[in-house]
C-alpha positions in Angstrom: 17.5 -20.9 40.4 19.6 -18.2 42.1 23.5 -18.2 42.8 22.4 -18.6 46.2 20.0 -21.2 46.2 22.6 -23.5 44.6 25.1 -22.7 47.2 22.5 -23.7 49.9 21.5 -27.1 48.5 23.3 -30.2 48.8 25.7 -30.0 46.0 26.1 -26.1 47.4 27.4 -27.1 50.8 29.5 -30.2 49.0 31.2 -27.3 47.0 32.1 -25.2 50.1 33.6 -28.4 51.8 35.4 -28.5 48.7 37.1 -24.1 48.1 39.9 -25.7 45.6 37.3 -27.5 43.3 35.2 -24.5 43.6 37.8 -22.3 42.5 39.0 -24.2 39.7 35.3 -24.5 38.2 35.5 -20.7 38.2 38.7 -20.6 36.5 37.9 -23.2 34.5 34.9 -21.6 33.6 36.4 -18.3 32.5 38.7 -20.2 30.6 35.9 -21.8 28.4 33.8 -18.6 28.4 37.3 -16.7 26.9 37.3 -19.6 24.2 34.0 -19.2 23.2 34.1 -15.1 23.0 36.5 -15.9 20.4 34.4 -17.6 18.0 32.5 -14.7 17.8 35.5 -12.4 17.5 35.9 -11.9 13.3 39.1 -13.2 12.2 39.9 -10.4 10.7 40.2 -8.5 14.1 43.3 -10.8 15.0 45.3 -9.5 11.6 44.4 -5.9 11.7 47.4 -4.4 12.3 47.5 -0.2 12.5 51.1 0.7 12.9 49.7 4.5 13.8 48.3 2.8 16.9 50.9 0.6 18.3 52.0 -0.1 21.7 49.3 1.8 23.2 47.6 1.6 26.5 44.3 0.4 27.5 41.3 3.1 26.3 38.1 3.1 25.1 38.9 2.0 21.5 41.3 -0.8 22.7 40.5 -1.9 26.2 43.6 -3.6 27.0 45.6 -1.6 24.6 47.5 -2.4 21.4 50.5 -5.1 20.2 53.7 -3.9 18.5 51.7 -4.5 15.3 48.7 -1.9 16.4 46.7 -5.4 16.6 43.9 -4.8 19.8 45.3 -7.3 22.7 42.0 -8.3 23.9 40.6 -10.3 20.4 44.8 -11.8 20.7 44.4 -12.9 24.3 40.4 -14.5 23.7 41.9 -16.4 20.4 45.0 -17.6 22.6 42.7 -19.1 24.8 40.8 -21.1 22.2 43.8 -22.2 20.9 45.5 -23.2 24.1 42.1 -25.4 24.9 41.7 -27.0 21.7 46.0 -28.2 22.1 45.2 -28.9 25.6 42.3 -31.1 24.6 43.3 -33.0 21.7 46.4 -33.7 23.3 44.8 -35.3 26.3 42.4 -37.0 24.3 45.5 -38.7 22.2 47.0 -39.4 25.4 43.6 -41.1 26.9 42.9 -42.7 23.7 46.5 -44.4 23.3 47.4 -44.9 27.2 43.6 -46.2 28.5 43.6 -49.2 26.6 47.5 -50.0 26.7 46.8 -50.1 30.5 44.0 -52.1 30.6 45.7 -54.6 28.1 48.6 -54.8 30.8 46.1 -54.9 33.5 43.9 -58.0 32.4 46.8 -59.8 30.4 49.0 -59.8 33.0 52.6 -61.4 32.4 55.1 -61.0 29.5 52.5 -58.6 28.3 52.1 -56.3 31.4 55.8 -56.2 32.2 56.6 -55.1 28.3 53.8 -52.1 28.4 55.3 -51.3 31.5 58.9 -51.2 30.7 57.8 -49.4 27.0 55.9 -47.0 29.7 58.6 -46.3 32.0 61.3 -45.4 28.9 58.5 -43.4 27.2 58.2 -41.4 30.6 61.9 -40.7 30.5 61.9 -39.7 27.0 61.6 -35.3 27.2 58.3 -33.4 25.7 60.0 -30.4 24.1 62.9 -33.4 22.8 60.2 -35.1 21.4 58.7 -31.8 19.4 62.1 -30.6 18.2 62.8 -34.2 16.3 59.1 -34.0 15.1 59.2 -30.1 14.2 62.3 -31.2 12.4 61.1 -33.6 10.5 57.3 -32.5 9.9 58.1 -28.6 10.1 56.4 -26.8 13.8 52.9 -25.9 13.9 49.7 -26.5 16.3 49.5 -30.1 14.9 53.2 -31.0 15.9 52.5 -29.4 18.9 49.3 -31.5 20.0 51.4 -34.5 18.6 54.3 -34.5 20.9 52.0 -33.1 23.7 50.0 -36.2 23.6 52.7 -38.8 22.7 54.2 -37.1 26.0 51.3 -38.2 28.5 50.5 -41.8 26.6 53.2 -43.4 29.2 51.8 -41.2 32.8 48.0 -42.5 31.2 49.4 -46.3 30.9 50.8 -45.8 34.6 48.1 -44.8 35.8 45.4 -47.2 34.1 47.5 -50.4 34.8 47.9 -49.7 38.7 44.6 -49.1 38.9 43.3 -51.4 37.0 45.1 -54.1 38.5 43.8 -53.6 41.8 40.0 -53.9 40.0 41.3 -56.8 38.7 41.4 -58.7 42.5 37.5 -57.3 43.4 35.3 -60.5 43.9 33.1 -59.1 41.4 35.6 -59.2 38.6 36.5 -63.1 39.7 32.7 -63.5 39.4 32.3 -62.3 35.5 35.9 -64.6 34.9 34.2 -67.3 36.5 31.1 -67.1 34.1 33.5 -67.2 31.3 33.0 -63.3 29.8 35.8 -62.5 27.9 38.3 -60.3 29.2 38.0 -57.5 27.3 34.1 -57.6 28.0 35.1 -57.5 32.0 37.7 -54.5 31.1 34.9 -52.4 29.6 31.7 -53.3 31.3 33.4 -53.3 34.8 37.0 -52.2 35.4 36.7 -49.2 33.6 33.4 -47.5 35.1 35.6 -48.3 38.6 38.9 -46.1 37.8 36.8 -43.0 36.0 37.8 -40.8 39.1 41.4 -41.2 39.0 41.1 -40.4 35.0 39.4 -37.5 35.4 41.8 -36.2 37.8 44.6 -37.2 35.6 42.9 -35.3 32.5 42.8 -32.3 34.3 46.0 -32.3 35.5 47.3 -33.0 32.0 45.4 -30.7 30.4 47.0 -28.1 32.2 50.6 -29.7 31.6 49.4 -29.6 27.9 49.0 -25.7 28.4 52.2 -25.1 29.8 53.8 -27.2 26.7 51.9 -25.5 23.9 53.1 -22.3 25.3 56.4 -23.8 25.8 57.1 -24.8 22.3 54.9 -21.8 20.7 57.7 -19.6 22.2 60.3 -21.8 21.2 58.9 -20.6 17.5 58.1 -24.9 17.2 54.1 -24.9 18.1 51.4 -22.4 17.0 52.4 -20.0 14.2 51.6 -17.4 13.0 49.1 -15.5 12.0 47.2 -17.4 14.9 47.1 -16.3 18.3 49.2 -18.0 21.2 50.2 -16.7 24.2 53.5 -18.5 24.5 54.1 -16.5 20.9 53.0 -13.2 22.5 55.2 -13.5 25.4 58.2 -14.2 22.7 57.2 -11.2 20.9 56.9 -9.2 24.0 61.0 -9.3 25.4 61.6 -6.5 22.8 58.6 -4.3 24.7 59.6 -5.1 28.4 59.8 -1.6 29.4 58.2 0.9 26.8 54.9 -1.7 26.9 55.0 -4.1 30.2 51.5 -5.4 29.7 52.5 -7.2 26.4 53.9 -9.8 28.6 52.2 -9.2 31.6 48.8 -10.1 30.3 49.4 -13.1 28.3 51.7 -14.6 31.6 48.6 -14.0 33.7 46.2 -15.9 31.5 48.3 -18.4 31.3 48.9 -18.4 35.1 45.5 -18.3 35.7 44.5 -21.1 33.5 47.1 -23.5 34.6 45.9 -22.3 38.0 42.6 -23.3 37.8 42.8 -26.7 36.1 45.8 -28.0 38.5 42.8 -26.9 41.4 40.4 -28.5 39.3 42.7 -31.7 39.2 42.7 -31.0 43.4 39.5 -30.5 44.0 38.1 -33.5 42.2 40.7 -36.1 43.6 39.2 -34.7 46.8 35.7 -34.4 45.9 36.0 -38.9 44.7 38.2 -39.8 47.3 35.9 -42.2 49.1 37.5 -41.7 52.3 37.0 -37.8 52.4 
């Protein structure tokens, strides 16, 4: 089926109702097309450094020109986006695996219960990410895995938020009171009916994290406490780029606009698809 064709069927004109979620599928799809380049790209190609070739300009042998190092930017920037992605989703899914069923514990429990989550929540919330990865860099020494750590330890209390108001509404539906009144056991009800009913505000909450989870990794990679060395970042790249402002501007300029870009395309991802489920819309 043609480009076209797709656009002209149903799901087609849903999309153009719908330019921000259409945009961010773009994005997010060049995003996951950069990451998967990179597999193919020899490892090798990220630590071949050429000092004889360094800080040069976009040609045929380098098309977006050459690191401080000689290294090729283009195999650097395809490798930062894998890495950025992989963060970006294990940290999300240690925030969804942690916060999902703290919220629904608070949701159906209700009580003593559901006021401590919440209170444990709300201080957790308060609590700063890049805080949080200094004490655990300091203790466990930085590096991608601190990184996805305190990335994910970050959105558990924003996931328990989330799931518990939601949940809590699910909680008053007349179908719920129905499966209570048949004596199912709560955590049956929580899994077989509450949580197919607040999917759409978790996908529009993993998007959105996911591209918090970008801007962190970044974040603390240029902080020297995330990704190190000799894998590819772009938060590291735009550290290593402040010496090269002027003699080579697209050391930082290309890494920034991925990152832009990315971030971009998942917050319109996170739009689009609160728009696309709102019932109401």
């Amino acid at each position: 089926m043609s480009e076209g064709q797709v656009l002209t069927g149903p799901l087609g004109t849903r999309l153009r109702r719908h330019p921000r979620l259409l945009a961010g599928l773009l994005l997010c799809a060049t995003l996951l097309l950069a990451a998967a380049a990179s597999l193919l790209t020899p490892d090798t190609a990220l630590l071949a450094a050429d000092l004889g070739r360094r800080l040069q300009g976009p040609g045929p042998g380098h098309w977006l020109g050459t690191d401080a190092l000689g290294r090729d930017l283009l195999p650097l920037l395809l490798g930062g986006a894998r890495n950025a992605l992989g963060v970006g989703a294990i940290a999300v899914g240690l925030s969804l695996g942690l916060g999902l069923p703290l919220g629904l514990l608070a949701a159906s429990r209700g009580g003593w219960v559901d006021r401590l989550i919440g209170r444990l929540a709300d201080l957790g919330q308060a609590f700063p990410a890049l805080l949080l990865a200094i004490l655990l860099a300091a203790s466990l020494g930085p590096g991608m895995g601190v990184a996805m750590v305190a990335i994910g330890l970050h959105g558990v209390p924003a996931c328990v938020r989330l799931v518990r108001a939601a949940a809590r509404v699910q909680w008053q539906r007349d179908y719920v009171r129905a499966a209570r009144a048949f004596g199912r056991p709560r955590w049956q009800i929580a899994r077989a009916h509450v949580l197919p009913n607040i999917a759409s505000p978790l996908l529009v909450l993993a998007s959105n994290q996911c591209a918090l989870a970008l801007l962190a990794e970044a974040s603390l990679a240029y902080l020297g406490l995330g990704t190190q060395a000799p894998a590819p970042s772009w938060g590291r790249m735009l550290a290593e780029a402040q010496t090269w402002l002027f003699e080579a501007p697209q050391l930082a300029l290309l890494p920034g606009l991925c990152l832009m870009t990315s971030v971009l395309g998942l917050q319109l991802l996170a739009d689009g698809l609160r728009d696309w489920l709102d019932p109401r819309s």
